[in-house]
N, C-alpha and C positions, 0 to 999 in steps of 0.2 A: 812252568808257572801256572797259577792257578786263575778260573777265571774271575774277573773283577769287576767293580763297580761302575766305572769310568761312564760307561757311556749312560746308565739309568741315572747317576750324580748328573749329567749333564743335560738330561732332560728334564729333570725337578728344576735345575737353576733357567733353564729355558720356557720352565711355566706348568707343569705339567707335572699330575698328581700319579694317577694311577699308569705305571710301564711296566708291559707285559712282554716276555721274553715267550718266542714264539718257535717249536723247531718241530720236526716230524721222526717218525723213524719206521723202517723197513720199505721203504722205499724199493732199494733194490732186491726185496725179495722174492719169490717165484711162487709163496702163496702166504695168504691173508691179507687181512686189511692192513694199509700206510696208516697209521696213525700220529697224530700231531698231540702238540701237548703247549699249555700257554699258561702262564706262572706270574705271577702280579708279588714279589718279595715285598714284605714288609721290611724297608729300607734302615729299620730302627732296631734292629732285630741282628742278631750276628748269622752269620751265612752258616751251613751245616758244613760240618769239619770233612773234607776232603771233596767235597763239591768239583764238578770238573765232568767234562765231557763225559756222555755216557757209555761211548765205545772204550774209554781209558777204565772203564771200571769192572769187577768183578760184581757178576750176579749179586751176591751178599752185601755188596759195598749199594749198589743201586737201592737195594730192597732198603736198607738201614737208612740212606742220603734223602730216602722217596719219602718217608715214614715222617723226616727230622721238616724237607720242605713241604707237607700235608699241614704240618703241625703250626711252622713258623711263618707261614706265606701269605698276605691277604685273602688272594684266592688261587683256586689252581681249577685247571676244567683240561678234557681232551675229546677231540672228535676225530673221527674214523671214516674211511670209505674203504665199504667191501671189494673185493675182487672184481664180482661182474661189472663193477661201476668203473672201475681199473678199468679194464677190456672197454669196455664204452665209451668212456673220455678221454683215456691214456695216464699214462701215473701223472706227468706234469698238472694235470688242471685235474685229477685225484689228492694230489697232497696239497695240495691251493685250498681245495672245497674243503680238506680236514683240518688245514690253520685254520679257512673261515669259523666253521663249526665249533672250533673247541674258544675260537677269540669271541663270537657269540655266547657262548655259556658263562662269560665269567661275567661272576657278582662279585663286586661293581665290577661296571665296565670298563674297560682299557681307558686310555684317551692317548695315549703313544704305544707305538708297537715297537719293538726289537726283534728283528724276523733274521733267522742262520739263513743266507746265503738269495733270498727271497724279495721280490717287492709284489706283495700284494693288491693287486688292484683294484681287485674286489670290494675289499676294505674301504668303507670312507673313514680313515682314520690317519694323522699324521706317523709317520713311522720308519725306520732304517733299516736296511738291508743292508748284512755285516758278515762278508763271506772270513767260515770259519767261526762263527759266531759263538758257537758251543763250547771253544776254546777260550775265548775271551770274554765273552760276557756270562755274571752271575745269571742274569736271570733265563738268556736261551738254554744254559748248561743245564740250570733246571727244569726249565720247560723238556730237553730232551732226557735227563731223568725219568720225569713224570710219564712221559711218551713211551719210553723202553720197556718199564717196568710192567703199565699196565699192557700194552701189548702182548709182552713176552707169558703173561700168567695169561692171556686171551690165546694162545697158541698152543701151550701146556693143555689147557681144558677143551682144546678140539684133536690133543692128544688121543683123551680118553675115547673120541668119538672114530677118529682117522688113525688107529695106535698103526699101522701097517708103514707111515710115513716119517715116523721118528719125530713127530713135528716139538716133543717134550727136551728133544736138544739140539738141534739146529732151528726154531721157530719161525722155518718157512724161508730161512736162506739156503740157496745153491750148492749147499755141502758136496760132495762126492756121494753119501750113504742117502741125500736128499734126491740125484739127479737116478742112483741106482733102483730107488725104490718108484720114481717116475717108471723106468723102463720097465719094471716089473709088470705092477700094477695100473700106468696108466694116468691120470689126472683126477684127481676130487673135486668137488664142490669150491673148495678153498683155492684152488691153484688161478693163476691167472693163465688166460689161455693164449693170452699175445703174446707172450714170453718166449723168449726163445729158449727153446728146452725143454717147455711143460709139454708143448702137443706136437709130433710129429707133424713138421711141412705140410704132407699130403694130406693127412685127418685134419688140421689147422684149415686149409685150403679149400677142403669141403663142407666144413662147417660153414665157413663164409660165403 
């Protein structure tokens, strides 16, 4: 089933204009920035045909879905935290500070949030946390659209810079041919170093 309106209909009948679906993505990866992504649908407007979580889609299906919600959305915005800020604050309060970010950017501003899985409290903004959310709501599905797409070409163009790490097809997840080229060469600029995997124990340990 595809995701649906329900709960953005319910915030308009509850008072509330502008609702922003709110999600992140690369989370669990072992290098680049977690990027968030926050999506204000123009509720008058028909959804982009095949809309739906963005792990259920095909590269080409995202790029096409990204292109249709850029176009139809009132606004759309994304914020990002690098790696060493990863390693600094730890991914939980890294993808918190990239919902803030990208819910900061948007013109107009929110005034109810629809957050995957999340309650912001950073936020002074009323808002739901909706585990699963990307599944079910139009507008987080989009928002993690928005999030994937631009990440995934932000990972492709540090390809051209780290080509040794494959990062143009796996974009910084724990692949096999990802954890093989760790052992080769070692960790970049881009990896996160808390990760288990990226830095051996002992180098890990003395860093610190």
């Amino acid at each position: 089933m595809a995701p649906g309106l329900k709960f953005e209909r319910q915030a308009v009948i509850d008072g509330y204009r502008f609702v922003a679906g709110v999600d992140e993505v690369g989370r669990g990866c072992l290098a680049g920035a977690v990027v968030a992504g926050a999506v204000i649908l123009d509720l008058q407007k028909p959804m982009p045909k095949g809309l739906n979580d963005s792990k259920q889609l095909t590269a080409g299906q995202r790029e096409t879905i990204a292109e249709k919600i850029r176009d139809r959305a009132v606004c759309y915005a994304v914020g990002e935290v690098d790696a060493d800020e990863i390693d600094r604050i730890n991914i939980l309060q890294a993808t918190k500070k990239a919902m803030r970010l990208a819910v900061e950017k948007l013109q107009p501003g929110a005034d109810f949030l629809l957050v995957d899985a999340l309650q912001l409290k950073e936020i002074l903004l009323p808002q739901r946390g909706i585990i699963k959310g990307d599944s079910i709501s139009a507008s987080i599905a989009a928002a993690s659209v928005i999030a994937k797409t631009y990440r995934d070409n932000l990972m492709r163009e540090m390809h051209d810079i780290y080509p040794q790490y494959g990062f143009d097809s796996h974009v910084g997840y724990g692949t096999r041919s990802h954890k093989d080229a760790l052992r080769e060469h070692g960790a970049c600029p881009l990896h996160r170093k808390t990760f288990h995997g990226v830095v051996p124990p002992t180098d890990l340990l003395f860093e610190l």
